[in-house]
C-alpha positions in Angstrom: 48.8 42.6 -20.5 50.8 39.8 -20.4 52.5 38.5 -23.5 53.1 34.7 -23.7 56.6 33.8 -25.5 55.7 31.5 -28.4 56.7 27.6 -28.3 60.0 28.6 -30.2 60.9 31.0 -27.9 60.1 29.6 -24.5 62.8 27.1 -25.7 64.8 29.2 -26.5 64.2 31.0 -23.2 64.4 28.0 -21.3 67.4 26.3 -22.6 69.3 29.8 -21.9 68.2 29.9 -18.6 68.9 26.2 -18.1 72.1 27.4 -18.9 72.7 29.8 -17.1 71.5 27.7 -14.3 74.5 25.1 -15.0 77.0 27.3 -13.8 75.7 28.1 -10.3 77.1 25.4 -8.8 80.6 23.9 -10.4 83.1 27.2 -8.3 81.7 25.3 -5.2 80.9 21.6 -6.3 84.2 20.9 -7.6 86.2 21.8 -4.3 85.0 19.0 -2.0 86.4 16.0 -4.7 89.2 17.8 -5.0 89.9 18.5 -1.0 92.5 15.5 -0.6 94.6 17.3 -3.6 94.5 20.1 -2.6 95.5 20.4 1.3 98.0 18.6 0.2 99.2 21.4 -1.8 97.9 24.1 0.3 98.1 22.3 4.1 95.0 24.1 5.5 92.6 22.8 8.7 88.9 21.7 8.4 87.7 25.1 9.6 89.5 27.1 6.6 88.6 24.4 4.4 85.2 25.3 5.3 85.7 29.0 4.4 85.9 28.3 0.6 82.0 26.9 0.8 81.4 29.5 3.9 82.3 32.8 1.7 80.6 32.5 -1.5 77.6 31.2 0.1 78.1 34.6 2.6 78.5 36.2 -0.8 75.6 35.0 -2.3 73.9 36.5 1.2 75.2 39.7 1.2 74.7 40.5 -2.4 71.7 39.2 -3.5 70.3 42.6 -3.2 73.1 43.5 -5.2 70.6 41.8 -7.7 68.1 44.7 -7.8 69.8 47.0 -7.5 71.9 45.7 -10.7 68.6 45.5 -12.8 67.7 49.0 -11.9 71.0 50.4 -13.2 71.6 48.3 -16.3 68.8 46.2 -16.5 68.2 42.4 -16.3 69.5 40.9 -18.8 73.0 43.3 -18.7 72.9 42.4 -14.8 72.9 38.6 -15.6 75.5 38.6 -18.5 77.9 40.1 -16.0 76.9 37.8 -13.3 78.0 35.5 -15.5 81.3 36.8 -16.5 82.0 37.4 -12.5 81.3 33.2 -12.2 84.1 33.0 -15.7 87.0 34.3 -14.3 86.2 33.1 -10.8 87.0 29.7 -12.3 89.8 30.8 -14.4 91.2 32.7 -11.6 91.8 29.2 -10.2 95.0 28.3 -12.5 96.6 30.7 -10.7 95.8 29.1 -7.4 99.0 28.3 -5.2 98.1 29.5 -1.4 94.6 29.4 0.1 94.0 33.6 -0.7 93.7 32.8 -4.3 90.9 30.1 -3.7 89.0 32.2 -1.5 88.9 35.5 -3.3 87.7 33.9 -6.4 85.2 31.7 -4.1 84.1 35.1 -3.3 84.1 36.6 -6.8 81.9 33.3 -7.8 80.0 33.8 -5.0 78.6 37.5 -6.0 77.6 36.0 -9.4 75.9 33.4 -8.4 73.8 35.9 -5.9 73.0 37.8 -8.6 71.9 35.4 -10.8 69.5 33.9 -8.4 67.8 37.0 -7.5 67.0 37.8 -11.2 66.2 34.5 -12.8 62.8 33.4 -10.5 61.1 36.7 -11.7 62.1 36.2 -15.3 60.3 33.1 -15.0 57.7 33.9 -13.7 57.4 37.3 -15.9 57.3 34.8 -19.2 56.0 32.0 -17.6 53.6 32.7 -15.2 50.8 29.6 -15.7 54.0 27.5 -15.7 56.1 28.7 -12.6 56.8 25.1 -11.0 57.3 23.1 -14.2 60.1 25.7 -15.1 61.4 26.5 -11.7 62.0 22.6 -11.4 64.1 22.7 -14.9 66.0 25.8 -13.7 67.2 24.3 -10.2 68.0 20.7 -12.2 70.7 22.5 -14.3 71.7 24.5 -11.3 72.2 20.5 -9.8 73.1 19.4 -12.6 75.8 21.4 -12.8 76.9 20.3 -8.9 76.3 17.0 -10.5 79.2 17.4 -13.2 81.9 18.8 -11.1 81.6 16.5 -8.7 82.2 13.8 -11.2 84.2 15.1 -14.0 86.8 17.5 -11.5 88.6 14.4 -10.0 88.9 12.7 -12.8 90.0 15.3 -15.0 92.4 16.0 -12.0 93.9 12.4 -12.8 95.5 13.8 -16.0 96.2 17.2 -15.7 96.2 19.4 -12.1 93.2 20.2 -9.8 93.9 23.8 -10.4 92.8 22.8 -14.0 90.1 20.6 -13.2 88.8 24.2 -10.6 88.9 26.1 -13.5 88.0 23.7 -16.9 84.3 25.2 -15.6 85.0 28.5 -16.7 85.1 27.3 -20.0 80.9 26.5 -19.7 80.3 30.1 -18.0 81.3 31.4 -21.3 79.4 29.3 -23.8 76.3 30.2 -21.2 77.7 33.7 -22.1 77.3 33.6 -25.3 73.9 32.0 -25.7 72.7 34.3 -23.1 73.8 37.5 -25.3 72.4 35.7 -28.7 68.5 35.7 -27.3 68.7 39.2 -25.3 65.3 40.0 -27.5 63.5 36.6 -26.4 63.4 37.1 -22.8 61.1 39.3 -21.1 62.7 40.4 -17.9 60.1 41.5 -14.7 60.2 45.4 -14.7 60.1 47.3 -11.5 56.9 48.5 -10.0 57.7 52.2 -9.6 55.3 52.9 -7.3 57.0 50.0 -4.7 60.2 50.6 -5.6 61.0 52.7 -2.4 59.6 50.9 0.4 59.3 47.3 -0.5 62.5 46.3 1.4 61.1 48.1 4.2 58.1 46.0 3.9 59.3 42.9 4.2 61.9 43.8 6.3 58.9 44.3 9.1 56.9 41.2 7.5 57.3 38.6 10.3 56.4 36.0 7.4 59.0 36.8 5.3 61.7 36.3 8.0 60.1 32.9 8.4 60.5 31.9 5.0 63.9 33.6 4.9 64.8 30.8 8.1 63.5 28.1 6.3 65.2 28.5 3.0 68.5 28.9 4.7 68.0 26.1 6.9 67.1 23.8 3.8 70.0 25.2 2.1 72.4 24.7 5.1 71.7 20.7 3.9 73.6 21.9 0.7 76.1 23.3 1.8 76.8 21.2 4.3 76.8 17.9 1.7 78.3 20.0 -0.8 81.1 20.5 1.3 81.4 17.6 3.8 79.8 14.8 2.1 83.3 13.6 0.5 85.4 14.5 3.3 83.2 12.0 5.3 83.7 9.0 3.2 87.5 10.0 2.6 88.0 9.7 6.5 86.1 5.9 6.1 88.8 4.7 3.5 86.9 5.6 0.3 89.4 7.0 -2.8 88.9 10.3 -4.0 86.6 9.6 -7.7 84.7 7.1 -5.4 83.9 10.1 -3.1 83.5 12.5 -5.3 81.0 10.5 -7.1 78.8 10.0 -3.9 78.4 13.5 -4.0 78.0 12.9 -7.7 74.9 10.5 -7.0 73.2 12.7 -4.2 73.6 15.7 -7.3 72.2 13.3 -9.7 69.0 12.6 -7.3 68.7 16.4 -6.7 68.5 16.8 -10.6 65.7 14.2 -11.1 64.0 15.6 -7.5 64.3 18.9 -8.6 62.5 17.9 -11.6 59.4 15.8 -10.5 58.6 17.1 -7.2 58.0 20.9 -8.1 55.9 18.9 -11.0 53.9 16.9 -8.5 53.4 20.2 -6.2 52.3 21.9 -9.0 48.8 19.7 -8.5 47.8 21.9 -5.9 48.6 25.2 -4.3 49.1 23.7 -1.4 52.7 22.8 -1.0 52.9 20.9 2.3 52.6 17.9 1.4 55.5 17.5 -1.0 57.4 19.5 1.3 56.5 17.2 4.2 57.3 14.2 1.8 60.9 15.8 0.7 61.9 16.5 4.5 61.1 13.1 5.6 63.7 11.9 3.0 66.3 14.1 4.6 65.4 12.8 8.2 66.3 9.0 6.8 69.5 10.2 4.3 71.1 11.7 7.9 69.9 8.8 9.6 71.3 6.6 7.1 75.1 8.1 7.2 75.2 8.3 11.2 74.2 4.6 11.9 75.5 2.7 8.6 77.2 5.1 6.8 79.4 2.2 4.6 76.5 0.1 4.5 73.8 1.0 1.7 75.6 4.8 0.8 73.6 5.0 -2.2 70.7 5.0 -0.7 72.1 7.5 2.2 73.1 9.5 -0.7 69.8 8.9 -2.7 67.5 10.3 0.0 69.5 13.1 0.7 69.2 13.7 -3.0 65.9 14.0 -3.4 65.1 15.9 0.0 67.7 18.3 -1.1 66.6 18.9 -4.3 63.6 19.4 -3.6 63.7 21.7 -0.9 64.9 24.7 -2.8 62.9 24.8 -5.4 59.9 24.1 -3.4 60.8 27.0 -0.8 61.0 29.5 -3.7 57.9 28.6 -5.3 55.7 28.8 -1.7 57.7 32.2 -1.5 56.6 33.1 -4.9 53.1 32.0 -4.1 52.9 34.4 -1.6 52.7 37.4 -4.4 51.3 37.3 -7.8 52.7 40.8 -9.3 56.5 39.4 -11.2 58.3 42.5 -10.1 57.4 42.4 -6.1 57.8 38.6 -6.0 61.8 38.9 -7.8 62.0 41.6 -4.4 60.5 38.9 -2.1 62.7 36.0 -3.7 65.7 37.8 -3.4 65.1 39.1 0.2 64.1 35.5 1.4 67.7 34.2 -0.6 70.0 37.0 0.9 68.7 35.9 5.0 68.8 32.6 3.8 72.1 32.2 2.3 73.6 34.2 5.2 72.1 31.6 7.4 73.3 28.5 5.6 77.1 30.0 4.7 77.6 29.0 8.4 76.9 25.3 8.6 79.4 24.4 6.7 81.8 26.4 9.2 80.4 25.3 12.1 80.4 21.5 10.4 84.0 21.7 10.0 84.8 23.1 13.3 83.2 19.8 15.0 85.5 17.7 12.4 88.5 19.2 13.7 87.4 18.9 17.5 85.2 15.8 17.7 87.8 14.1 14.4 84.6 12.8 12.9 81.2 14.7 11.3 79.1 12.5 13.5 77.4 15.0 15.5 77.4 17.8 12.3 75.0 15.0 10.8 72.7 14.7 13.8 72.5 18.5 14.0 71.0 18.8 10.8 69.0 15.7 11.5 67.5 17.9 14.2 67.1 20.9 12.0 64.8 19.1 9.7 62.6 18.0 12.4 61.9 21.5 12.7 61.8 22.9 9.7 58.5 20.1 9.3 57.0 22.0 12.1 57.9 25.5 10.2 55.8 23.9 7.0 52.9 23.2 8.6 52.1 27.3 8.5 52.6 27.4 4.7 48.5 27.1 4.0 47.8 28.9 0.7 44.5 30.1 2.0 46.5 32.6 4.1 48.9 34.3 1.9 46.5 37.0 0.4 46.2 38.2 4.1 50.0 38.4 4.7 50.6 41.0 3.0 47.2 42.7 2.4 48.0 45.5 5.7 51.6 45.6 5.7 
């Protein structure tokens, strides 16, 4: 039977994993800001620029069954504490940054905590919170933007005063305190055992489950709008004359919209088990953010930056909780979140690549933009299957 953390602790359990959650993003956010800085430093093209957003998000792909297979050796809560210390000296590494090998490898290194992480954390909340899954997978994915939000604000200005080597890896210095807090309340959080029985052939199941590719797709076409932002976004308004705080903190403000969207839209979804509409209503925004930078991209950019926001950060935390939806047992649905993550973050570590290769051919993210503009149109087709009435069938045969 399921035990229900008290008040005290389900603070204490969220505030950890809000925590945790802060540091999922800085190894990555930071860069972009930073970019002017640091090909001045390191001369490097668009394309290999690209490859410091491309490789941890390929990282996050490749091992977020690394995930599971963690838990099953050490358990969760040893797997997460050394995700966590992998995402540490990623950012410390960074001092010690002086050629473009250094910045990928720990990209990399931050990149296989961050998989990790995110494979574990959705079944630990849904394991000690499973009445409140949205309202606490919305405050998870704000600190995980909230952290984006940070170090794309405070990296370039720190930068000012000291190096952007120091202002890559000042966000080490959070991974540790998340450490530490994570270690103190080991007791507190209930982590979502393994089925034993599944445990053998529940990859192959959804490996053959043609729903499960499908939501795999769709997360890593939403989270190709991330990446692609997260990387590109600053670089845009740096080619149309803006200085680099002022173009680090439009990335800043499309954080700081994913933080509140993240926070009110799973809330609102919650309402019903039917998802589409919020999902329809959080892809429409992203259609008229990308609009918004192709025609008048100077003209109204916090608004631009605004819708992007929202459609952003909604779009991840609303495509994990349709693909939790789709199971109700803790321990099969961390399988199904991580297996949906590692297709989709293979998917989106390329848009970022591909983005930068049209920069340096095309000397303008024009047609990147429209791409995605294009994507999105699809991805509301994609939605329209995601009827709650279904899912007990999905899997009932398979």
């Amino acid at each position: 039977m399921q035990n229900t953390p008290s008040t005290k602790d389900s603070v204490f359990i969220i505030g950890t994993i809000i925590l945790v959650g802060l540091n999922l993003r800085p190894s990555m956010a930071a860069i972009g800001p930073l970019l002017g800085l640091i090909r001045t430093a390191i001369p490097m093209s668009f394309s290999t620029v690209a490859l410091l957003t491309v490789l941890p998000v390929l990282a996050m792909g490749v091992a977020m069954t690394l995930g599971n297979k963690l838990t099953e050796l050490v358990g969760a809560h040893t797997a997460v504490a050394i995700a966590v210390t992998l995402i540490a000296m990623a950012d410390i590494g960074r001092l010690l940054a002086t050629n473009s090998m250094v910045l990928i490898l720990t990209a990399i290194i931050a990149g296989c905590g961050i998989a990790i992480i995110q494979a574990i954390i959705p079944g630990i909340i849904k394991k000690n919170f499973p009445q409140l899954i949205s309202l606490f997978m919305g405050l998870y994915v704000t600190s995980i933007m909230g952290g984006a939000a940070l170090a794309a604000a405070l990296s370039p200005i720190v930068s000012i005063t000291t190096s952007w080597q120091v202002a890559l890896a000042m966000w080490s210095a959070l991974a540790v305190i998340a450490l530490i807090f994570w270690l103190a309340f080991k007791n507190k959080i209930t982590p979502a055992q393994t089925v034993q029985q599944h445990k053998n052939n529940v990859t192959t199941t959804f490996f053959k489950n043609k729903r499960v590719w499908q939501l795999g797709i769709f997360f890593g076409l939403g989270t190709s709008f991330y990446t692609c932002v997260l990387a590109w976004l600053p670089p845009y308004y740096l080619d149309l004359g803006y200085a680099d705080t002022n173009a680090g903190l439009m990335l800043a403000f499309v954080c700081a919209m994913e933080v509140l969207s993240g926070l009110i839209l799973p809330a609102l979804a919650s309402r019903s088990l039917d998802r589409r509409p919020i999902l329809f209503i959080t892809l429409a925004a992203i259609i008229l953010g990308f609009a918004g930078i192709i025609l008048t991209p100077t003209k109204l950019p916090l608004l631009w930056a605004s819708l992007l926001g929202i459609g952003i950060g909604g779009i991840f935390p609303l495509t994990l909780i349709v693909t939790m939806d789709h199971i109700n047992d803790a321990a099969q649905s961390t399988k199904l979140t991580a297996f949906v993550q590692s297709i989709g973050y293979t998917i989106a570590a390329f848009s970022p690549l591909a983005a930068g290769y049209i920069r340096d051919i095309s000397n303008g993210f024009t047609g990147a933009w429209l791409f995605m503009l294009i994507v999105t149109l699809f991805m509301i087709i994609m939605a329209t299957r995601y009827n709650p009435k279904n899912y007990s069938l999905i899997f009932a045969n398979k």
